[in-house]
Structure formats: C-alpha cells, structure tokens
C-alpha positions as CSV (number, residue, x, y, z in Angstrom):
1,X,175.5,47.1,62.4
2,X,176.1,50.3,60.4
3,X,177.9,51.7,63.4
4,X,180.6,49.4,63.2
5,X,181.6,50.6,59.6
6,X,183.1,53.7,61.6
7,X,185.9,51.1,62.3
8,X,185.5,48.7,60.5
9,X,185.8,51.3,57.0
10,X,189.8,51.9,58.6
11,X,191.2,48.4,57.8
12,X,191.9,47.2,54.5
13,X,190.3,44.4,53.5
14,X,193.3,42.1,52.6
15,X,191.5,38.4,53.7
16,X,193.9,35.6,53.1
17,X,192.1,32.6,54.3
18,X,194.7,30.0,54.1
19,X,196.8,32.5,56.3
20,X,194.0,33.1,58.5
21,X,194.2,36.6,58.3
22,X,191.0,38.8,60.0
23,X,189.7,42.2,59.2
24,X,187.5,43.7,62.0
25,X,184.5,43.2,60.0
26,X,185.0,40.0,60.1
27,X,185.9,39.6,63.2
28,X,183.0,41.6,64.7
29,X,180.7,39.6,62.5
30,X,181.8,36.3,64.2
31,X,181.6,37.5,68.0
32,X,178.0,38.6,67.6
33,X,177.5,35.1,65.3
34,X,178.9,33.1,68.2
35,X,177.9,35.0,71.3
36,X,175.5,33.7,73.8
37,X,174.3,36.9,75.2
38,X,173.2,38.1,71.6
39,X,171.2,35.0,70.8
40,X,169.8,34.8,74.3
41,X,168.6,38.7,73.6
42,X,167.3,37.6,70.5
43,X,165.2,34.9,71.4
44,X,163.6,37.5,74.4
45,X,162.8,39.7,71.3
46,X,161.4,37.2,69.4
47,X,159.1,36.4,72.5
48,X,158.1,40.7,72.7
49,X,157.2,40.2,68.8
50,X,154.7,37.3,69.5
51,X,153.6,39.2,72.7
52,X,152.7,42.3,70.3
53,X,151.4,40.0,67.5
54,X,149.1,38.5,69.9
55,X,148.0,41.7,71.5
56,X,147.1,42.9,68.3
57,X,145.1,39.4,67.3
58,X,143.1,40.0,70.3
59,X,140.9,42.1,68.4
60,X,139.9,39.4,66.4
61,X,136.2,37.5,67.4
62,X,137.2,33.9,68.7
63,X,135.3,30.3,67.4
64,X,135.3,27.2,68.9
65,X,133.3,24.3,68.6
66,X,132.1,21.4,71.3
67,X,130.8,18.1,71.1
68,X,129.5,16.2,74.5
69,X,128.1,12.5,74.5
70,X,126.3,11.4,78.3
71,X,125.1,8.1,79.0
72,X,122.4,7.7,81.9
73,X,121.2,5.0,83.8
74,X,118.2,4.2,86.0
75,X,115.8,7.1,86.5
76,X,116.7,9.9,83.9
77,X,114.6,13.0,82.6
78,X,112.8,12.2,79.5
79,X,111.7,14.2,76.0
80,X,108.8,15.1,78.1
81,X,110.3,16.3,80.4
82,X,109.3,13.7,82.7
83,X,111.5,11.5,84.8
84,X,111.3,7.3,83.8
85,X,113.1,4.0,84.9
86,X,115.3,3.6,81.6
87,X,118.3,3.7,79.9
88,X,119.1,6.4,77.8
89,X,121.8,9.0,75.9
90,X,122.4,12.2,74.9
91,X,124.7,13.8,71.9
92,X,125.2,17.4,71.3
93,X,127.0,19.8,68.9
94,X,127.7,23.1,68.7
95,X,129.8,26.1,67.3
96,X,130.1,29.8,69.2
97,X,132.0,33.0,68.5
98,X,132.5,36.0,70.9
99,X,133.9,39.7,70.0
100,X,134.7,42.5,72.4
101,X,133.1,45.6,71.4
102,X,134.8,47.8,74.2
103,X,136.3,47.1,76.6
104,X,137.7,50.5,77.8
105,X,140.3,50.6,75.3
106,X,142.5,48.1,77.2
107,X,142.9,46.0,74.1
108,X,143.9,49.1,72.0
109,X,146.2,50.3,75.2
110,X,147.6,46.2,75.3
111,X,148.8,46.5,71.8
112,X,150.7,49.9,72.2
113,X,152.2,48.4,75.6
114,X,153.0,45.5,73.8
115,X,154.5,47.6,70.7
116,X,156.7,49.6,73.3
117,X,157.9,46.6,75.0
118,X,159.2,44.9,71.4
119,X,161.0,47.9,70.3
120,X,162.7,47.9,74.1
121,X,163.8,44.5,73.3
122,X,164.8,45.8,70.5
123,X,166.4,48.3,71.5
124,X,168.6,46.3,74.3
125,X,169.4,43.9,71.6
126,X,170.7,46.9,69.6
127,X,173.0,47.7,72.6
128,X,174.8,44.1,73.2
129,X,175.8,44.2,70.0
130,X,176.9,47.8,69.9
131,X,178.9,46.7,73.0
132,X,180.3,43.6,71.6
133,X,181.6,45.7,68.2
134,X,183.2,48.1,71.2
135,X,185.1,45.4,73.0
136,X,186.3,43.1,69.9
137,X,187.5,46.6,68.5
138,X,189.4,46.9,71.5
139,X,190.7,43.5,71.1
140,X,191.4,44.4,67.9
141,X,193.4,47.4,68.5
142,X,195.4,45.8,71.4
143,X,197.1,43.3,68.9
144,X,197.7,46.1,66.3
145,X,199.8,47.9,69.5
146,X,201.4,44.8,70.0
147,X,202.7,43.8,66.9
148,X,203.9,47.4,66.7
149,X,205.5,46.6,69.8
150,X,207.4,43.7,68.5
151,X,208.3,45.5,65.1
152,X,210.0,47.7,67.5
153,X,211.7,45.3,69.7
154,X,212.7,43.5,66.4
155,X,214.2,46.5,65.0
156,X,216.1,47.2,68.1
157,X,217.2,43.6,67.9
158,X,218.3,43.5,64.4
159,X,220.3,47.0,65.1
160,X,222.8,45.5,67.5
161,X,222.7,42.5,65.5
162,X,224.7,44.4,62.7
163,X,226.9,46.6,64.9
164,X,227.9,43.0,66.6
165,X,228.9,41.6,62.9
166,X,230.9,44.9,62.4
167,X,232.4,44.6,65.9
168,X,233.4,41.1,65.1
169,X,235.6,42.4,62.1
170,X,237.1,44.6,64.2
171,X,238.2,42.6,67.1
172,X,239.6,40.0,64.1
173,X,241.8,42.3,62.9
174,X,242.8,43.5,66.5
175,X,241.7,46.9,66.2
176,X,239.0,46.4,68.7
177,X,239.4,44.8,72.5
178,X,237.2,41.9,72.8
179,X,235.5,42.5,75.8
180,X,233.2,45.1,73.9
181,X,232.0,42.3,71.8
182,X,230.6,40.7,74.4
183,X,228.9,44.2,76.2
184,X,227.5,43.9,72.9
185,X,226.6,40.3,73.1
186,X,225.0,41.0,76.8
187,X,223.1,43.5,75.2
188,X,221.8,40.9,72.8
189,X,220.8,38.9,75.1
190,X,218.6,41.6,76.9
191,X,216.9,42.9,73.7
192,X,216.0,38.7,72.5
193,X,214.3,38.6,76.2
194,X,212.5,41.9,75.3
195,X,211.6,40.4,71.7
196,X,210.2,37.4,73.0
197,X,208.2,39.1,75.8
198,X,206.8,41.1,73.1
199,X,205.8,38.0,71.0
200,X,204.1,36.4,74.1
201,X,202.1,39.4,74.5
202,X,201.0,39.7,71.0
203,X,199.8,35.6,71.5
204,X,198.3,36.2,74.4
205,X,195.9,39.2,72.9
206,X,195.3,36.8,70.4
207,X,194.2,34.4,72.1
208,X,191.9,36.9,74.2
209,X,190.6,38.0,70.7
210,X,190.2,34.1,69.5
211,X,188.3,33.3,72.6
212,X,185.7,36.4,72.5
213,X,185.3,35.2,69.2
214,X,184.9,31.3,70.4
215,X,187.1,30.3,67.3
216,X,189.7,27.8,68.0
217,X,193.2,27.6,66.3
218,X,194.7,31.1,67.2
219,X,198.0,30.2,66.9
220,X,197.5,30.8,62.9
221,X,195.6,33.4,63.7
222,X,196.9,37.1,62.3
223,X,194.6,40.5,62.0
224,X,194.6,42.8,58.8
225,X,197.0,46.1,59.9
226,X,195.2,49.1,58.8
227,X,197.5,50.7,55.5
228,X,197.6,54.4,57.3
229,X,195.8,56.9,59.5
230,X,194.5,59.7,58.6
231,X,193.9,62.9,59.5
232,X,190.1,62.5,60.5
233,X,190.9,59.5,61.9
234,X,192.1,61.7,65.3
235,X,189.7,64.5,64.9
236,X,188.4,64.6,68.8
237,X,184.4,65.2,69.3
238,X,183.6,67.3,72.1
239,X,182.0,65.7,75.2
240,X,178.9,67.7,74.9
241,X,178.1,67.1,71.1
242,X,178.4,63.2,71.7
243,X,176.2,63.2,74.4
244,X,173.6,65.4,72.7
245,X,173.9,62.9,69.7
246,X,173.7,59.8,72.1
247,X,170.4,61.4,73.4
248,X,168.6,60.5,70.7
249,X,170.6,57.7,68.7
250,X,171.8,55.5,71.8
251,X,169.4,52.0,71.9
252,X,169.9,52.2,75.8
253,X,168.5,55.9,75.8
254,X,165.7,54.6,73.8
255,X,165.0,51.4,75.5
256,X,164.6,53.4,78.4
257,X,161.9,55.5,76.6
258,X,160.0,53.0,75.5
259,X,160.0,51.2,78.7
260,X,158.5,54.4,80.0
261,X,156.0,54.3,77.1
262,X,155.5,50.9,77.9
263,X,154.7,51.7,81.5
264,X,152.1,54.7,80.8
265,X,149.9,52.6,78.8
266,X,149.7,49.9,81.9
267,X,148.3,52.9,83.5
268,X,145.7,53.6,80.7
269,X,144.9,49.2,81.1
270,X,144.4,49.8,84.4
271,X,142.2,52.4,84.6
272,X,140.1,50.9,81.5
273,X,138.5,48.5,84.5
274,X,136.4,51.7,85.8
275,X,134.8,51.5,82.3
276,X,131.9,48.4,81.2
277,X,132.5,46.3,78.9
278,X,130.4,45.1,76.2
279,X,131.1,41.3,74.5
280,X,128.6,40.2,71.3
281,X,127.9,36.9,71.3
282,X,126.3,34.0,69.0
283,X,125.8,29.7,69.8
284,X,124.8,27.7,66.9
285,X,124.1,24.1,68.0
286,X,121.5,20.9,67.7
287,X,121.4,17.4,69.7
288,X,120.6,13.6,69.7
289,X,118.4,11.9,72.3
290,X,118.2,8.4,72.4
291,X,115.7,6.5,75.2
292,X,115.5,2.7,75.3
293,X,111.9,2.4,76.7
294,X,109.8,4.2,73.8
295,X,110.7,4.7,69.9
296,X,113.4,7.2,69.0
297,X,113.5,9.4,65.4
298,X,116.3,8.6,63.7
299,X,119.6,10.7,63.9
300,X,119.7,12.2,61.2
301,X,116.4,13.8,61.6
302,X,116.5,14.8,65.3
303,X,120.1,16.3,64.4
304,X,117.9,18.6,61.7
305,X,115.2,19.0,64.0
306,X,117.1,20.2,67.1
307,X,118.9,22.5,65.0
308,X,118.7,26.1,67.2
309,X,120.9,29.5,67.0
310,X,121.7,32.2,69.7
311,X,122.5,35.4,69.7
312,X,123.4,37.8,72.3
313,X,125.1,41.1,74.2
314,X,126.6,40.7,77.3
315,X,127.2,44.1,79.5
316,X,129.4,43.7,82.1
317,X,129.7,47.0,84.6
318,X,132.5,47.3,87.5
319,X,130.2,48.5,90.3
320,X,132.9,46.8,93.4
321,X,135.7,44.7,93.3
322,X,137.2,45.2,96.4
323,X,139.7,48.3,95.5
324,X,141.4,46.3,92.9
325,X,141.1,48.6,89.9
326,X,142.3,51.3,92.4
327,X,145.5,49.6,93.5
328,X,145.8,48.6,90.4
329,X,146.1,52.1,89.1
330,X,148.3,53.3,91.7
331,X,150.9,50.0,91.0
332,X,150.7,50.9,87.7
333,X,151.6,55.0,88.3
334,X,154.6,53.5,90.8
335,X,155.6,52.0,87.4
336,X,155.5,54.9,85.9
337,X,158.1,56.4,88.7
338,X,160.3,53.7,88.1
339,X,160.9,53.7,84.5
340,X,161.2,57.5,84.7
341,X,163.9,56.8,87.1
342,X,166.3,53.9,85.6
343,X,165.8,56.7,81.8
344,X,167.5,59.1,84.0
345,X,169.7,56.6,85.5
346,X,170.7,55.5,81.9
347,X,171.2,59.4,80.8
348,X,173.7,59.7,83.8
349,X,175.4,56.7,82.9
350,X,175.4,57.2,79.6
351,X,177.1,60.9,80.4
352,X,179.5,59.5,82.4
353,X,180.8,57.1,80.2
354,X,181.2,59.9,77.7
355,X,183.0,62.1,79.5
356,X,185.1,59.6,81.1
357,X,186.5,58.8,77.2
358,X,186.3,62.2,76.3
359,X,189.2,63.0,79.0
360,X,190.9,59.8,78.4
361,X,191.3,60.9,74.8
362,X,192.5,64.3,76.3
363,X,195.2,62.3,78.2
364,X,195.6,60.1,75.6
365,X,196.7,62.9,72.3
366,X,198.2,64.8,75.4
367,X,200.9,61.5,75.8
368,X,201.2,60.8,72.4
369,X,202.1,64.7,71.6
370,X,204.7,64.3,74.4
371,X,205.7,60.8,72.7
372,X,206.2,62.3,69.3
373,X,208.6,65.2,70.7
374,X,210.3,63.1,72.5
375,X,210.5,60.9,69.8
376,X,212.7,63.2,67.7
377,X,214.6,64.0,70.5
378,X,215.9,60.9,71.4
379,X,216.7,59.7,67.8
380,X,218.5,62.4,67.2
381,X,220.4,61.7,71.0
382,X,220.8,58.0,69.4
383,X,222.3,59.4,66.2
384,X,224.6,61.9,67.8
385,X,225.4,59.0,70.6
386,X,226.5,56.2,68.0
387,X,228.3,58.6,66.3
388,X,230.4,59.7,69.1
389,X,230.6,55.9,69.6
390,X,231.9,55.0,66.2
391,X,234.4,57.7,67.0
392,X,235.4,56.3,70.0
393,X,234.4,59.5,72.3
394,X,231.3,57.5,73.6
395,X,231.3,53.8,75.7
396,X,229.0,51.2,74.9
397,X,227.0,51.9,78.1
398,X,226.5,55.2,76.6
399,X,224.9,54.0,73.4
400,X,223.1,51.4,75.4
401,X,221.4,54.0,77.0
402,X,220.6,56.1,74.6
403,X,219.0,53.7,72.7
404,X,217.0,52.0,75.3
405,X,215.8,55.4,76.1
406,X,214.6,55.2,72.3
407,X,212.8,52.2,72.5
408,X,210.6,53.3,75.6
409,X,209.7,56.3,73.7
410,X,208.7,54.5,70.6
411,X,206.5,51.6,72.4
412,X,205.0,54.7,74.6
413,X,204.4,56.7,71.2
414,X,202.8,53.6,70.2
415,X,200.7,53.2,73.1
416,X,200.0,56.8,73.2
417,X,198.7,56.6,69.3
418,X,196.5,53.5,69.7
419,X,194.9,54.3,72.9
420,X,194.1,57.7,70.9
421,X,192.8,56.3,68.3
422,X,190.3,54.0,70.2
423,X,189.3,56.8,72.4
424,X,188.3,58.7,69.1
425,X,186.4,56.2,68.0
426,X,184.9,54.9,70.9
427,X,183.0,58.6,71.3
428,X,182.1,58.2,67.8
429,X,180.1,54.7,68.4
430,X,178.7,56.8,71.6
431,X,177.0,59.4,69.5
C-alpha cells in the first residue's frame, strides 16, 4: 500500500476512538480488510502460487508403492508354469520411481508460464486495491467538502442570527419598523433549510463511505479534517510524465506484460512436443504364491526369494499425432496476438484515464482561481452592502442578495478546491 501514503501522509492523525473519528489510513485499511473483491483476488493468487509451486516440483522424480492380493479358483497357472485344478493365491509388493530427463524443455517453459501467471495475479490484485484506495479517497474527500459546506451554511446562519438580535433591539425601542424583523426572520428560515440540507448531505456521504467500508454505526461516524494544504499539495503533473511513469509502475500495465510473457512460453510448451522425450525409470518388488494342492515355502522366505529390481529408459519420439502439436502451436501463437492486444488495450485505457483527470484538474484549478477572485469580490460587495444597510442607504433584499451571492461563491470555491485537490492526487496514484 505505499501508494496510498501520497494521501493518506495529508491528514493528521488525530484518532479518537470513543468519538469514532477516521483518518484515511484507516479508513483505506478497513475497505480493502472488508472487501470481497480483494479477498476473492487473493485467493485466485494464492491458487497461481500453488500452480507455480507445482510447476516447479514437477522436476522432482515421483515414488509410489503398490500392493495387490488375487485369489483364484478352479484351474489356475501354477509355479511351473503349468495349469492345475486347485485353489490358490497370489501377494505382491512393489515400490517404483520415474524422472523426466527431457522433455523438450516443457517443464522448464511450465515453470516460467507458471511464474508469469502468479505475478499477473499479482499484479491485478495490486490494481483492486490501488482502485479501492482511489475510491474510499474520494469518499473521503466528498465528506471533507461537505462539512465545509455546512461550516459555511452555519456561518451564514449564525450571521443573520446576530443581526436579528440587534434588529430586535431596535424595533423595541421603536427606532426600527417591525416588518424588517421578520424579512429577517424569512431569511432565517431559508438559510435553516439550507443548513439542514447541507447536514443531510454530509450523512448521506457518510453513509456511502460507512457502507464501502461495510462498518455499521455511521451515525457516530466523523473523518479526521486535514490541519492545512500546502503548497505541493496543488502542484499539477503533466499528462505526459504520469503516463510515462504509469508505463512502467502501473500493476495493470504489468499484468498485461506478464500475461504476454505468460502467453510466449505456451508457445515454447507447445512446440517442445516436436522434440522426444526421455523418462528413467526403476521397479523394486517381490511376491507370495500360495497353492493348496502341493507344499508351499513359507512367506517369509518366498518374500526374500522373489525379491527382483528393474531398471530402465524409456524414449518416447513424436513421429504423427494427427496435426495436434501443429494446431497446438498455432493456438498457442493466436494467444500470443491476444495478449499483445488487451497490453495495448490497457496502455490506451490507461492513457485515457490520465488525460481525462489531467484536464479535469485543468478545469478544476481553472474554477477554483475564478472562485477565489470572485471570492474577494463578493465579500468586499457584502461589506460595502451591510454597511450601506446599517446606514439605511441599502434594503434588506439588497443585503440578502449580496450575501447569498457570497455563499454560492464560497461552497463553489469549496468545490472548486476539493475537486482540485483530488484530481492532483488522483494523477499522482496514476504514475
């Protein structure tokens, strides 16, 4: 997981348990603890490692060992090799090993195929996770906008709050007409509608976050705000650099390599049936024979008499097999095609996506400039308004205006800043 330090280094670590606060570490750590894809993807790698163990244990010389017992009635062949009316039985024991002196490298080719195919498992493992640290960061950042967005509505709230206390004063002592008190009032009203809508949104991208994270509880749940930004935290990568990065760091771009590598050495296997093969071979056994019509040695003794060993070669050469090592070959090579394919499929994808949050970011700093400008502008338009207002050259709908128009550029700053910020370091886990 060291690429989800890149976020996950941003946010203090302030962990209060009883409050149920998260950091993103954290939070990461439990969505890829919890998540059914990852531990699905993980037991498929587990299955590549045995695959490649096993490939690689083929080398080994095998040994088993066999015991038979056969009764026979009626007319049966004898120690004499002749064939008598009688009853008898038979008992036999042996032990054998085999090794695979070549084979035309197929075993050797087996093992790298094998080895290819564990680090593509690997490799896609690698990616769901990577993905998974992507999206609960996203989760992640869509609560920190939120809460930002009800700080703001809060604010806005409390403001008219105190100028409805002052106003109240002033319509006491008569110096102020009553119906302005309740503009003000309406106004109240509007911005407590806007307040909770805010709050319900920042539940509900709880809640979103709680269940990627298949945690229950979210109503106590709360996310660790990072202390400040800074300055690197917005410094933009350029499309090209990312995807030159991602090229060779990226575990799809290298799944799709080995996959490829995977896919060669099936073409090697196959074209190691053209070649003989030569298998060593040894038997070690010895018997019982038992007849009912003459005297038998004991079994002890026939066991130590029958005693014999074998030892052999066995050359085995492909003359005709029906065109199957040839169509074998040329499946193999279409394999070949393929996987060459779906690795430049997964460049172009991977290129795409790049680009695609290379220019969002664009868009994104692009807003949030505008946001900041227009930022000033309209506190300074608030200031100037509620100041004319206080002075009685401004109406309430005036004021009300100028600081709704306040509050739509702060949550769109907000935005702006966040979606920013997760566009940065969304390249950044792309490299």
């Amino acid at each position: 997981m060291k690429k989800t330090s890149i976020i996950a280094l941003l946010f203090v670590p302030l962990l209060t348990m009883a409050q149920k606060n998260w950091t993103l570490q954290q939070c990461v750590d439990t969505a890829l603890a919890n998540n059914r894809t990852v531990k699905q993807q993980a037991l498929a790698k587990k299955n590549k490692d045995i695959a490649y163990e096993q490939a690689r244990q083929n080398l080994l010389p095998n040994l088993n060992a066999s015991a038979s017992q056969n009764w026979n009635f009626g007319r049966s062949l004898s120690v004499d090799n002749t064939y008598k009316s009688s009853n008898s039985s038979q008992s036999s024991f042996s032990i054998s090993s085999g090794l695979t002196l070549f084979d035309g490298m197929k075993m050797k080719y087996s093992i790298d195929a094998s080895k290819a195919d564990m680090l593509a498992a690997n490799a896609d493992l690698e990616k769901i996770k990577q993905d998974i640290t992507m999206n609960v960061a996203l989760g992640f950042m869509q609560i920190l906008l939120n809460k930002e967005l009800l700080q703001i509505a809060e604010n806005q709230l409390t403001l008219t709050l105190a100028k409805i206390e002052q106003r109240k004063g002033l319509v006491a002592a008569g110096k102020l007409a009553e119906g302005e008190l309740l503009d003000l009032q309406a106004q109240e009203a509007k911005e407590e509608m806007s307040r909770l809508q805010a709050d319900n949104t920042l539940k509900l991208s709880l809640l979103d976050l709680a269940q990627y994270l298949e945690i229950d509880n979210f109503e106590k749940m709360d996310v660790v705000a990072p202390a400040a930004f800074s300055e690197s935290d917005f410094q933009l990568l350029t499309a090209d650099a990312v995807f030159q990065s991602a090229l060779t760091h990226r575990p799809e771009i290298k799944g799709a390599e080995y996959r490829l590598k995977s896919s060669e050495f099936n073409v090697l296997i196959a074209k190691g049936n053209y070649y003989p093969s030569l298998s060593l071979g040894a038997n070690y056994g010895t018997g019982y024979y038992n007849l009912s019509s003459i005297p038998n040695n004991s079994f002890g003794q026939q066991i130590n008499d029958n005693m014999s060993a074998q030892i052999g070669l066995n050359l085995r050469i492909p003359i005709f097999n029906k065109f199957e090592v040839r169509n074998g070959i040329r499946s193999a090579e279409l394999g070949v095609k393929s996987s060459k394919i779906s690795m430049d499929n997964a460049k172009l994808e991977l290129k795409k996506s790049i680009q695609q949050a290379y220019y969002n970011a664009l868009g994104a700093k692009s807003r949030w400039d505008a946001a900041q400008k227009s930022e000033v502008a309209s506190r300074e338009a608030y200031r100037f308004t509620n100041q004319k207002y206080e002075g009685g050259k401004a109406t309430l709908y005036e004021l009300y205006q100028a600081k709704s128009n306040l509050t739509q550029v702060l949550s769109e700053g907000a935005q702006a800043k966040y979606q920013y910020f997760f566009r940065v370091k969304m390249l950044e886990l792309l490299k």
